[in-house]
C-alpha positions as CSV (number, residue, x, y, z in Angstrom):
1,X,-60.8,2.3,34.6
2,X,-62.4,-1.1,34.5
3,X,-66.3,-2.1,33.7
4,X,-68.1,-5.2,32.5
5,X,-69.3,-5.7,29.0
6,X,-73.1,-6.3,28.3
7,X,-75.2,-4.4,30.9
8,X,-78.6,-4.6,30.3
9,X,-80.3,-1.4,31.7
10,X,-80.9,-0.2,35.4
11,X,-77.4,-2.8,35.7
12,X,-74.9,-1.9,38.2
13,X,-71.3,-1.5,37.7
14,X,-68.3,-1.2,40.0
15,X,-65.6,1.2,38.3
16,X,-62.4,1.7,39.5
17,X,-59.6,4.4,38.8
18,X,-55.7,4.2,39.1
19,X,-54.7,7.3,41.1
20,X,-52.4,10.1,39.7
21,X,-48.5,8.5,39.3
22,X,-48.9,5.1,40.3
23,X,-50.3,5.3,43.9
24,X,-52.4,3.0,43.4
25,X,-55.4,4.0,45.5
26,X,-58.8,3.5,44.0
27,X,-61.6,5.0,43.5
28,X,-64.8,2.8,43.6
29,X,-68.2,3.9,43.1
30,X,-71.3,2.3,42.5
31,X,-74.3,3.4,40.6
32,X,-77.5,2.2,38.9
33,X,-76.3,2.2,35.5
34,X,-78.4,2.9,32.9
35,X,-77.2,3.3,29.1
36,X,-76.5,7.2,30.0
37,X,-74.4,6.1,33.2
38,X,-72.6,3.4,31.6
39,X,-72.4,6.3,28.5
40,X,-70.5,8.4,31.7
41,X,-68.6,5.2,32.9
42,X,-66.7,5.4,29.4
43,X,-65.8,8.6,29.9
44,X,-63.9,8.2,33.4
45,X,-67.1,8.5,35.4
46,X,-67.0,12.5,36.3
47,X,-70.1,12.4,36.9
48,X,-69.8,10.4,39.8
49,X,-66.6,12.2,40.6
50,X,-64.1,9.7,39.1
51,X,-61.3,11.9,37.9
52,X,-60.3,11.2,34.3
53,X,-56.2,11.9,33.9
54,X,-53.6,12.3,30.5
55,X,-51.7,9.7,29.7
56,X,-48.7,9.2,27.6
57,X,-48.9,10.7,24.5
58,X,-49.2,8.9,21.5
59,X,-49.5,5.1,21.8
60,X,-53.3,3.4,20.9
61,X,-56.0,1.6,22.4
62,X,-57.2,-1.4,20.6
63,X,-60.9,-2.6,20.9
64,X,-62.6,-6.1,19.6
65,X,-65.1,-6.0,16.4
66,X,-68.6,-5.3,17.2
67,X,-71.8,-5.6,15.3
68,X,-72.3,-1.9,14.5
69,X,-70.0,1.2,15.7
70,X,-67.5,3.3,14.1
71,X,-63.8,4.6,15.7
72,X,-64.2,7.6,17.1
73,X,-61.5,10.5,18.1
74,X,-60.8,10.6,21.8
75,X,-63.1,12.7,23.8
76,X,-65.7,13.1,20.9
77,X,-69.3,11.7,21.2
78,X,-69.6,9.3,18.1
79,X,-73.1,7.9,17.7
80,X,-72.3,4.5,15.7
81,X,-74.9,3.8,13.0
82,X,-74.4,-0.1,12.7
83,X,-71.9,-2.5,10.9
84,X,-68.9,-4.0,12.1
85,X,-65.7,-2.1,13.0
86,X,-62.6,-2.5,14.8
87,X,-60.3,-0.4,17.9
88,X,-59.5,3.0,16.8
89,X,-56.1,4.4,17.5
90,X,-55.3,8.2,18.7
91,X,-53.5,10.5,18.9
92,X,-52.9,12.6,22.3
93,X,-55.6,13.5,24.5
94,X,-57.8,10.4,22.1
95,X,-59.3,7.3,23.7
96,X,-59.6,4.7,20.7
97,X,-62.8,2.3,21.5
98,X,-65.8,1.5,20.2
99,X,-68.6,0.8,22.1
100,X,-71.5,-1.1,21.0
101,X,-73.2,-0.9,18.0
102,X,-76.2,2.0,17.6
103,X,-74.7,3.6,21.1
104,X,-73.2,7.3,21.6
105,X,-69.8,6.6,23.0
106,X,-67.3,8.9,24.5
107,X,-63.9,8.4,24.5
108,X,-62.1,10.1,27.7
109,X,-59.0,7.9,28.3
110,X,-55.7,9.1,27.9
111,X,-53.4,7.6,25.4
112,X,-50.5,5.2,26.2
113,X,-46.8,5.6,25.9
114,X,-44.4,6.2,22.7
115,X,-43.7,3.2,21.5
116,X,-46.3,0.8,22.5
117,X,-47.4,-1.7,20.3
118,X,-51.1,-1.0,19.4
119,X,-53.2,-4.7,19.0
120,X,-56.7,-5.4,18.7
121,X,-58.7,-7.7,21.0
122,X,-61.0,-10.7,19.7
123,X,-64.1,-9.4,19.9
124,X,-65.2,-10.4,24.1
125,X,-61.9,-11.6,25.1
126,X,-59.2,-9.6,27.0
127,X,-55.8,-10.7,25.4
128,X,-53.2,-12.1,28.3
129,X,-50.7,-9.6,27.9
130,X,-53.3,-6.0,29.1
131,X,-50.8,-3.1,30.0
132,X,-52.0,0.2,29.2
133,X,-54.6,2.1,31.7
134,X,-57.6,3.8,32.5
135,X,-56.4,7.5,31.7
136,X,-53.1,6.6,33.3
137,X,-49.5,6.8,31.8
138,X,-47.1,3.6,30.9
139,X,-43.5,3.1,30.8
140,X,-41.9,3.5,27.8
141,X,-41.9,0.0,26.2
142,X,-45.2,-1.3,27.3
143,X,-47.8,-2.9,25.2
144,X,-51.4,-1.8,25.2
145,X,-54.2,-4.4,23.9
146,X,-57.8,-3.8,24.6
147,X,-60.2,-6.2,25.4
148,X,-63.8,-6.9,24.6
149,X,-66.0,-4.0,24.2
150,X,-63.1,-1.3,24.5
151,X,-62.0,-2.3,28.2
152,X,-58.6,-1.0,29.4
153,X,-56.7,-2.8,32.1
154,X,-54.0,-0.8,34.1
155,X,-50.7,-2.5,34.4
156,X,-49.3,-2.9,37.9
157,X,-46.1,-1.4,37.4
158,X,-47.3,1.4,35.4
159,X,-45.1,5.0,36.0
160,X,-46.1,8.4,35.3
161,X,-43.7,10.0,32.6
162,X,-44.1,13.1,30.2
163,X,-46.6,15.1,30.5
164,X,-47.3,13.9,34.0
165,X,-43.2,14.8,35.2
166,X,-42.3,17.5,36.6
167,X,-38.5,16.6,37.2
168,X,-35.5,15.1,35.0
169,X,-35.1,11.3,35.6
170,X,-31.5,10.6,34.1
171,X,-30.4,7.0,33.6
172,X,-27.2,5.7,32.3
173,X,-26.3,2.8,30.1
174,X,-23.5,1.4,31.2
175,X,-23.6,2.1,34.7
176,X,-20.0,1.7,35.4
177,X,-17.3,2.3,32.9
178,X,-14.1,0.2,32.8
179,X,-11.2,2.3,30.9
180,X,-9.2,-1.3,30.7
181,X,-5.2,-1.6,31.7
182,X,-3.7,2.3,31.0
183,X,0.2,3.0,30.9
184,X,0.9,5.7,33.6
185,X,1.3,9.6,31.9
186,X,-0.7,7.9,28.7
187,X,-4.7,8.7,27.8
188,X,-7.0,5.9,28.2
189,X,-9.2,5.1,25.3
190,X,-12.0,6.9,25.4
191,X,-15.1,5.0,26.5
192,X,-18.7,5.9,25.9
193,X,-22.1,5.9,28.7
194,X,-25.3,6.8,26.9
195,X,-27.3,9.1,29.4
196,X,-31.4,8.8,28.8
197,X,-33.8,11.1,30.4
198,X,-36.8,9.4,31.5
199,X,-38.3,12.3,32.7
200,X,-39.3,16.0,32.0
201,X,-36.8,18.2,30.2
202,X,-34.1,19.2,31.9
203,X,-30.8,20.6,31.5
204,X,-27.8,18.3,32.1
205,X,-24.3,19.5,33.9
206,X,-20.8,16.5,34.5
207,X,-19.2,16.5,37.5
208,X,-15.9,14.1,36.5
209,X,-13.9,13.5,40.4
210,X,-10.8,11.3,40.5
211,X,-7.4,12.0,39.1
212,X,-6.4,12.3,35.9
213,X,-10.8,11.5,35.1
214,X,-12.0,13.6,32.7
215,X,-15.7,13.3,30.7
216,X,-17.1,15.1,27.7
217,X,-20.7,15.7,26.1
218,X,-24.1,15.9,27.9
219,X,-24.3,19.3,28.4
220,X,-27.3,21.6,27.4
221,X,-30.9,20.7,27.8
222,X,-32.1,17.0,27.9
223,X,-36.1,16.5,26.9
224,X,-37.9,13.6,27.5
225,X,-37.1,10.4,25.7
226,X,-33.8,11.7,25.0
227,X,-30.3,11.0,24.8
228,X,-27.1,11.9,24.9
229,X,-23.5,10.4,24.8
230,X,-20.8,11.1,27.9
231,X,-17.2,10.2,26.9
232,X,-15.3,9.5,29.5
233,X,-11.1,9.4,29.6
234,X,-8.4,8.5,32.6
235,X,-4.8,9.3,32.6
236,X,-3.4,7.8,35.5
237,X,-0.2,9.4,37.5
238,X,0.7,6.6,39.1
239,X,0.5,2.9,39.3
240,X,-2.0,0.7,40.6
241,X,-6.1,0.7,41.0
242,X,-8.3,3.7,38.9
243,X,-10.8,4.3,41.1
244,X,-13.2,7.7,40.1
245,X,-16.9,8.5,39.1
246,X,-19.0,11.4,37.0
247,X,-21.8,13.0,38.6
248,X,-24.5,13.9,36.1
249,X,-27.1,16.4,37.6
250,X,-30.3,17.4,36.0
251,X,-31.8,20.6,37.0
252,X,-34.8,21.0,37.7
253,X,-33.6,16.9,38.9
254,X,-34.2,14.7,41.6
255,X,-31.8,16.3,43.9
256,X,-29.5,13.0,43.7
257,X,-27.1,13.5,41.2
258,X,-26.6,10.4,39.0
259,X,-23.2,8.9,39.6
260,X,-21.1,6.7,37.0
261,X,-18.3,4.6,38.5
262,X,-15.2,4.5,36.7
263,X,-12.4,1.8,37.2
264,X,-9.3,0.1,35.6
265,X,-5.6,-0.1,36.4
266,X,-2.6,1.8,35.5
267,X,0.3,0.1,34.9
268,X,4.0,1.5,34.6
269,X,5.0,3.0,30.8
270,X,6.4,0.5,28.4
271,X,3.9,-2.3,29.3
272,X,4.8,-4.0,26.1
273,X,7.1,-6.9,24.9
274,X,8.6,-7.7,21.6
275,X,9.1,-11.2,20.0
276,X,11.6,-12.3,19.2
277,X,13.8,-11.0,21.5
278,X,16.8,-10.8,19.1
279,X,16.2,-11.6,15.1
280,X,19.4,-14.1,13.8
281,X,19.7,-14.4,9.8
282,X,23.3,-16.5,9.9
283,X,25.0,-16.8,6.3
284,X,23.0,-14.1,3.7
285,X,24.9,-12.5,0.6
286,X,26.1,-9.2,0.3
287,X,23.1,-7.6,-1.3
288,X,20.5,-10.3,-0.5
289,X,16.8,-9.1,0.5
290,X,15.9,-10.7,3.6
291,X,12.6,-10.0,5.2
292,X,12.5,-9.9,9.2
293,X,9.2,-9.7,11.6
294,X,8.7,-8.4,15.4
295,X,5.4,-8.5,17.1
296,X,4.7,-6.3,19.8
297,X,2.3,-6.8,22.2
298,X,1.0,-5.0,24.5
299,X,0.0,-5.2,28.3
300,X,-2.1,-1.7,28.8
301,X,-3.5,0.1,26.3
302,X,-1.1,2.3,24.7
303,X,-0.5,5.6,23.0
304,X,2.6,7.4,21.7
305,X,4.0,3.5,20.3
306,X,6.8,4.7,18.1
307,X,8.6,2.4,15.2
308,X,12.0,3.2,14.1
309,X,15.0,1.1,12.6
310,X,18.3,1.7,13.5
311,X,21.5,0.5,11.0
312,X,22.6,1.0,7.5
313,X,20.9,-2.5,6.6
314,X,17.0,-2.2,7.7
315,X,14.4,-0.8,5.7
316,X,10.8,-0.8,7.2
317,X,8.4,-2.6,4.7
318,X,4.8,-1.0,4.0
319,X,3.2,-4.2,4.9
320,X,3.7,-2.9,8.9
321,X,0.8,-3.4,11.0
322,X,2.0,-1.0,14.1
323,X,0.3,2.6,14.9
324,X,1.0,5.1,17.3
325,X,-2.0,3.4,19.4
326,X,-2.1,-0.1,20.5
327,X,-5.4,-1.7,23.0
328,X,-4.1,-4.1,25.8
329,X,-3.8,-7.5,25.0
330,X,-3.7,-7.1,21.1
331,X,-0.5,-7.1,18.6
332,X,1.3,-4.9,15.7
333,X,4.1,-6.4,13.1
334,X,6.9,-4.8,12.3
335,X,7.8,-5.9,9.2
336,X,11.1,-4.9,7.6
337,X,13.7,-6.1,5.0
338,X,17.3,-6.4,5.6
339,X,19.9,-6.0,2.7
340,X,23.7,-5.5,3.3
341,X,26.3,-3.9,0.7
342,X,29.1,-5.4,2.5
343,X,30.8,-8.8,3.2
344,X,31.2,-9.2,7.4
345,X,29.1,-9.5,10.6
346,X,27.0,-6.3,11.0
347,X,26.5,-5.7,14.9
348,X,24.9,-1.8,14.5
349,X,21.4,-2.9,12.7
350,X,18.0,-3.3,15.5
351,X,14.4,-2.7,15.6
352,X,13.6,-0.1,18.2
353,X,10.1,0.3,19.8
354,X,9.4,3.2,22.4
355,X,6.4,4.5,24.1
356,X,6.5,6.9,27.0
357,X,9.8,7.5,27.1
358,X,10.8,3.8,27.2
359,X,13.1,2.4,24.6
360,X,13.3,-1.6,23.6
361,X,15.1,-3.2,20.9
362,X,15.8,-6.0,19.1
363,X,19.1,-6.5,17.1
364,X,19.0,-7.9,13.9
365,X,22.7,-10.6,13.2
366,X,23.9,-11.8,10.1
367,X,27.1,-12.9,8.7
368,X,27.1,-11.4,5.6
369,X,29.0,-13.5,2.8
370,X,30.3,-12.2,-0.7
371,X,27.9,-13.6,-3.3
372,X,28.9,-17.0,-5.3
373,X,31.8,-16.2,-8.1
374,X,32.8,-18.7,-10.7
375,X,36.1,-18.7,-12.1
376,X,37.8,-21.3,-14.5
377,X,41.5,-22.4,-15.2
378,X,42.8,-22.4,-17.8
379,X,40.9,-19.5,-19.2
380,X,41.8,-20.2,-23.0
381,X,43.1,-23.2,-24.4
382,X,43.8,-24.6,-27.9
383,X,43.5,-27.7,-29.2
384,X,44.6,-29.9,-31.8
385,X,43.4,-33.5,-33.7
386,X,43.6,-35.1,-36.8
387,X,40.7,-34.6,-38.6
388,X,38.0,-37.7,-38.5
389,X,39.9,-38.3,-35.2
390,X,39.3,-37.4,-31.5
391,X,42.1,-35.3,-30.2
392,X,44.1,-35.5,-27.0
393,X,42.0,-34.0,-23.4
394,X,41.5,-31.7,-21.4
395,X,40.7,-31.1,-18.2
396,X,39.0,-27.4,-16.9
397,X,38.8,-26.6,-13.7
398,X,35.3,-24.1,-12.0
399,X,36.0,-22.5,-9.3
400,X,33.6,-20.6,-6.6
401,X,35.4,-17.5,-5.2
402,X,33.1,-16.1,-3.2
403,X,31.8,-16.7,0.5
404,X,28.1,-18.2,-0.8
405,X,27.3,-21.3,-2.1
406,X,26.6,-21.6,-5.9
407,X,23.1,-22.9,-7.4
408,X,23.0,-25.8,-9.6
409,X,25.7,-25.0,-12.8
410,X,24.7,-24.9,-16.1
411,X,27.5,-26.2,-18.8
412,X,27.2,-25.4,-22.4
413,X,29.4,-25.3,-25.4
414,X,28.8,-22.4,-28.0
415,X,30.5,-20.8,-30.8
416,X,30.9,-20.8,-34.7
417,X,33.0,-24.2,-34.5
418,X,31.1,-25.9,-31.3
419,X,29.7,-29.0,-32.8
420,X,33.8,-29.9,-33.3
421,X,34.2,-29.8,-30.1
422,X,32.9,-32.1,-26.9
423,X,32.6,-32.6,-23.5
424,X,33.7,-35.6,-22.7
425,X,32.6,-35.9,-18.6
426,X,30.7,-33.1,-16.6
427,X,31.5,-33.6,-13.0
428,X,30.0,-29.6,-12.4
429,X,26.6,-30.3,-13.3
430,X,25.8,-32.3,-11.0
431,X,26.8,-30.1,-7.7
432,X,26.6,-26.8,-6.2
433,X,29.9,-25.6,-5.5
434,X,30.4,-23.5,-1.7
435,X,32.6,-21.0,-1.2
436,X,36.7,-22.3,-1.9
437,X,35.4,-25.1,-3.8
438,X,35.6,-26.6,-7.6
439,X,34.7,-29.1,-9.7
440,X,36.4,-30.0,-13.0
441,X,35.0,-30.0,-17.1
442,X,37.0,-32.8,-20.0
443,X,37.1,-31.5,-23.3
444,X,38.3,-32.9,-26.0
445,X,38.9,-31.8,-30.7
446,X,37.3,-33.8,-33.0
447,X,37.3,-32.1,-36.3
448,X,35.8,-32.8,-39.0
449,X,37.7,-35.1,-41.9
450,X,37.6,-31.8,-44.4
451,X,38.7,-29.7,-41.3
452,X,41.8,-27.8,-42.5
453,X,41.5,-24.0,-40.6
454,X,41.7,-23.3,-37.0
455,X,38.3,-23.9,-35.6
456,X,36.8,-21.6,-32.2
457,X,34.1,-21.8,-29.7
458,X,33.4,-21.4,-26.0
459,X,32.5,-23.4,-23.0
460,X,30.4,-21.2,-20.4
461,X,29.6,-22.4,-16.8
462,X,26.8,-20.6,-15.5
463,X,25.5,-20.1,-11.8
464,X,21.7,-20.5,-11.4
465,X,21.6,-19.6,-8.2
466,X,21.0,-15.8,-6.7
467,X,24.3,-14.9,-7.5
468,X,24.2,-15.7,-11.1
469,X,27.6,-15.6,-12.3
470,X,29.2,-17.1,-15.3
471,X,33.1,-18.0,-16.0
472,X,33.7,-18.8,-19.5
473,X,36.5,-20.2,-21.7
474,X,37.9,-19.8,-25.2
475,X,38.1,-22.5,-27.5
476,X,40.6,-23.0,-30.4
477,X,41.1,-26.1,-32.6
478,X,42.8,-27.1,-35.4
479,X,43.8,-30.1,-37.4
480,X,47.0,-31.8,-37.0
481,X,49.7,-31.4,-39.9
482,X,49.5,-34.4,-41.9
483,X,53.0,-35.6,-43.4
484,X,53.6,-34.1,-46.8
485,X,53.8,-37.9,-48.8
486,X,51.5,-40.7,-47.5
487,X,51.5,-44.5,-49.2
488,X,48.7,-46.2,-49.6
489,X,48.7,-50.3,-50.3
490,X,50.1,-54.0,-50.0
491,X,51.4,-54.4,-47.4
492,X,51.8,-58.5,-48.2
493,X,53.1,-59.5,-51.1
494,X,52.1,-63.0,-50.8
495,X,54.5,-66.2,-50.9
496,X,56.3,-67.7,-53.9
497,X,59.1,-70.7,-53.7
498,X,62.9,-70.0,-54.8
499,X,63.5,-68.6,-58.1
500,X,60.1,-67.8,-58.6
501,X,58.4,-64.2,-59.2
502,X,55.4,-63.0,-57.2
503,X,52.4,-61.4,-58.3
504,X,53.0,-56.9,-58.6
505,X,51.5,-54.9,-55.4
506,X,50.6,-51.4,-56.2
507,X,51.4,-48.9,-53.7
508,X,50.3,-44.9,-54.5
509,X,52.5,-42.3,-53.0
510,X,50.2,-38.9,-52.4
511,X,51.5,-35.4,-51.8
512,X,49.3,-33.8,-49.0
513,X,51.6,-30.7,-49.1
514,X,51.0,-27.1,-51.3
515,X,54.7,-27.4,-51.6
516,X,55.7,-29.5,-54.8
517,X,57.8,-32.9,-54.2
518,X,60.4,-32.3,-57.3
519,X,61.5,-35.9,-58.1
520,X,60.8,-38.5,-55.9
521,X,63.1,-41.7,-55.3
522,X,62.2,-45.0,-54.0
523,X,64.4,-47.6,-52.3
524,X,64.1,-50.6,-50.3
525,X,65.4,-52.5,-47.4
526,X,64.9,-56.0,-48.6
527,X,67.1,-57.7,-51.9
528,X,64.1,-60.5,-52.2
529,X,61.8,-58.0,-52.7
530,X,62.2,-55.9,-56.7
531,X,60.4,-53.0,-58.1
532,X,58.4,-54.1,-60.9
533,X,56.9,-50.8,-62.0
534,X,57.6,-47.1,-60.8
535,X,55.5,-44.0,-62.3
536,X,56.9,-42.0,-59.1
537,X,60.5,-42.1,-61.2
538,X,58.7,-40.8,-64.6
539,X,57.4,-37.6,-63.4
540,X,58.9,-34.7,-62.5
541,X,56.9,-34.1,-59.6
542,X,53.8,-33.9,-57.6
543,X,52.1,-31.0,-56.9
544,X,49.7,-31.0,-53.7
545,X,47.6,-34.1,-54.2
546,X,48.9,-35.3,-57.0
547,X,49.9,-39.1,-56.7
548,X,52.0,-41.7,-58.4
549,X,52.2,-45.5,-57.9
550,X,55.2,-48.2,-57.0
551,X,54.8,-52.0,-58.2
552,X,56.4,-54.5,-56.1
553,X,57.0,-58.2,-56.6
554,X,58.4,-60.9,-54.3
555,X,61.2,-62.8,-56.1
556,X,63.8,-64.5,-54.1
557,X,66.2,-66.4,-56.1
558,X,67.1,-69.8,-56.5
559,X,68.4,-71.8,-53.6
560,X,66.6,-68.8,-51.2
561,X,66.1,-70.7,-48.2
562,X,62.6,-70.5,-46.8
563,X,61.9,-67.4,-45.0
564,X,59.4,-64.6,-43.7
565,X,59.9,-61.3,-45.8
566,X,59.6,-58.1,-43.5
567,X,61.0,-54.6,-45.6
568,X,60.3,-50.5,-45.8
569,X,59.3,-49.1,-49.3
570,X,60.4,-45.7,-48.9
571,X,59.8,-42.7,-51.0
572,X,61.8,-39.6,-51.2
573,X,61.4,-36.4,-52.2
574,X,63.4,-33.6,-53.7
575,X,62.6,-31.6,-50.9
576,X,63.7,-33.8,-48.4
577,X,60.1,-34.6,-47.4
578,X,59.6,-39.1,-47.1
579,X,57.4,-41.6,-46.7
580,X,57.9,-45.2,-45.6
581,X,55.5,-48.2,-45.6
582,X,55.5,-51.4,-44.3
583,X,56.2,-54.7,-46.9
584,X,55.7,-58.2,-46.1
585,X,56.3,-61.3,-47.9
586,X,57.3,-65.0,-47.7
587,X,59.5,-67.4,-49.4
588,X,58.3,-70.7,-49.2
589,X,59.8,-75.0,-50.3
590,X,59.0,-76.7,-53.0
């Protein structure tokens, strides 16, 4: 219903009414207004046989601010006493205007729909967006805004719904389904329409038609405003195009069923692929955890995807991606570890993937080693040195035994005794040693100068690698056996001329030996040469470390010729143990 704002009285006024569910035809009618007509205008005009007609039910009608005028409920005569006030809003069967200030107003326009948003006018000016009508119904989402003075302006694609229906109106979002790529003898995923009523109640009844289509849900009564959701599932018999449809009919309906298409494409079983195609680990040790991947893939949406491992080797890790349901172009991991007990090339170990009765594998190869073994020759060996000295070498050679390469070596000495011992060149620290192959470690004794007792430690070669094996071997050292008598001084005795006596040279005889010398005898090899004093000859004998000392003296007689004196001093014991040391000497002219 439209009319102008600010009649004075006796004014005219054309009004005009939207007919019942959007026919559009209108009423016009013309009378001299006066305050009571315009009073009659605001109420749809009855008395000038203008029908007045429901509406949606609950959405409001906003009018501007006036001078004076309260909000009054729909299709209640409210006298407005003065002051400002702004567009009511009401409930069903409730216009929502005020009219001007100091006049009776009533309200007789239906409300608008649901969910319209409800917006005062400025006071006198129509807002551009006017849905909404005079006492007729709106679609769902429209937006009523009044304008000045509590006008209503019909929309032009307003429709008649609730109250006003007398049918179901079913719509459905989507309109067509697609169920994707599906394996033949498989169940698509299932896929979802949302079916609305946009009418009046109604009860709802499927219709699925096409092989292998089935749907779900939707059935019972429907009201207005309502929805409900229709799952909808293929499985295909044979290869090629999906072409089918669901017929949902409401009753008491249209007559026209509403009709969803449903497509896709089926696609033999086993539309999936695995990658890699084989899975090739080359040289691993016996006992080595190696973790392996496969990705499947798949070309149609599956179901029934089954994982297994076949071979003494594989064990499936948790960390697996892969269900029994995989959607078209997406991908699972299989992730597994493989670990062999045994040295050789296992040819019995694969991945196996099968869906719908189709089997694909991939093998899993490997030549399998024995781990890295370190062995050492000698094993034990025993050395000897005179102590303060550095005893004679020797070499060790490590050994790798087994089919894997070793990690770096470590090479240590240990033991009681170990800082008497050395390594005098490491050629296995600086390499890894692979299978067959070896590398050699020099020893050598260096005992102490109070070393007199066998003397033990060990040299260990340890493998850092995975293997982790260690070859060790035993250590012995001793000192050597010093000679039971040792002499100690000169050797020169200077040089005198013929006939002349030199100056004594002290030499001190020692018994290194436990065993006791008895008596000791000295002699010499050299008639030039004389002994000038001999405590050796004056004691019975020397116990172990006992000494005694020998004075020599050059004296070559007269008419000696001139000569270089070379000679042995040597001691002897009863015992049969002796000593001998070097004597020099010279006999020189006048």
């Amino acid at each position: 219903m439209i009319w102008p704002t600010g009649l004075a009285p006796n004014e005219s006024v054309t009004v005009a009414s939207v007919g019942e569910r959007g026919d559009h035809d209108v009423i016009m009618a013309r009378c001299s207004l006066s305050y009571f007509c315009f009073l009659l205008a605001l109420a749809g005009c009855t008395s000038q046989g203008l029908p007045s007609r429901p509406g949606a039910p609950d959405a409001a009608l906003g009018g501007g601010t006036f001078p004076a005028g309260t909000t009054g409920a729909g299709g209640v005569q409210t006298t407005a006493t003065g002051g400002p006030a702004s567009g009511g809003t009401s409930a069903l069967g409730s216009g929502g205007a005020t009219g001007t200030g100091g006049l009776p107003v009533t309200v007789a326009d239906a409300a608008p729909p649901p969910d319209a948003a409800r917006n005062d006018g400025v006071g006198g000016t129509t807002l551009p967006v006017i849905t909404g009508g005079a006492g007729g119904a709106l679609s769902p989402d429209a937006r009523v805004v009044g304008g000045s003075g509590g006008t209503v302006v019909a929309p032009p694609d307003a429709w008649t719904a609730g109250t006003d229906a007398v049918t179901g109106i079913l719509v459905s979002s989507p309109a067509t389904i697609d169920v994707g790529t599906v394996s033949v003898g498989t169940t698509s995923f299932a896929a979802t329409a949302v079916i609305t009523n946009i009418g009046a109640t109604t009860a709802v009844r499927i219709q699925p038609s096409g092989v292998g289509l089935s749907a779900s849900g939707c059935v019972g009564a429907l009201p207005f405003g309502a929805s409900c959701a229709l799952s909808i599932t293929v499985t295909p018999t044979v290869a090629g195009p999906i072409v089918g449809s669901v017929d949902v009919s409401a009753t008491p309906g249209t007559g026209t069923p509403l009709r969803i298409t449903v497509t896709g494409v089926a696609v033999p079983i086993g539309a999936f692929f695995l990658s890699p195609s084989i899975v090739t680990l080359g040289d691993i040790g016996v006992g080595e955890a190696i973790p392996i991947e496969v990705t499947v893939t798949a070309s149609a949406n599956l179901t029934g995807l089954v994982i297994g491992l076949q071979g003494p080797d594989l064990k499936l890790d948790p960390t697996s991606t892969c269900v029994s349901t995989l959607p078209v172009g997406t991908s699972c991991v299989i992730a597994a570890v493989f670990m062999a007990t045994a040295a050789g090339s296992p040819v019995s170990d694969s991945i196996v993937v099968s869906q719908g009765g189709v089997v694909k594998a991939v093998p899993v190869t490997a030549n399998v080693l024995a781990p890295a073994k370190l062995a050492v020759t000698p094993p034990s060996a025993a050395l000897t040195a005179t102590p303060g000295t550095v005893g004679s070498r020797l070499d060790i050679n490590v050994g790798n035994l087994g089919g894997m390469s070793t990690g770096p070596l470590a090479v240590a000495l240990g033991g009681p005794d170990a800082s008497d011992f050395a390594i005098v060149e490491d050629r296995c620290s600086v390499v890894t040693l692979a299978g067959a192959k070896f590398c050699t470690i020099t020893l050598a004794y260096k005992p102490s100068l109070n070393i007199s007792h066998t003397e033990t430690a060990t040299l260990t070669i340890t493998d850092m690698g995975p293997a982790g094996s260690t070859a060790s071997v035993r250590l012995s050292g001793g000192p050597t056996s010093p000679p039971s008598l040792t002499i100690v001084g000169g050797p020169a005795l200077g040089s005198v001329m013929a006939g002349s006596i030199g100056a004594e040279v002290l030499f001190t005889v020692t018994n290194n030996s436990a065993t006791s010398t008895g008596t000791l005898t000295a002699s010499l090899t050299s008639t030039l040469i004389t002994i000038s004093s001999n405590t050796c000859a004056t004691v019975a004998t020397l116990s172990q470390g006992e000494t005694c000392t020998i004075g020599l003296r050059l004296a070559p007689p007269a008419r000696t010729l001139p000569q270089a004196i070379s000679a042995l001093l040597t001691v002897t014991s009863a015992n049969a143990s002796s000593v001998a040391a070097s004597v020099t000497g010279a006999v020189v002219s006048i």
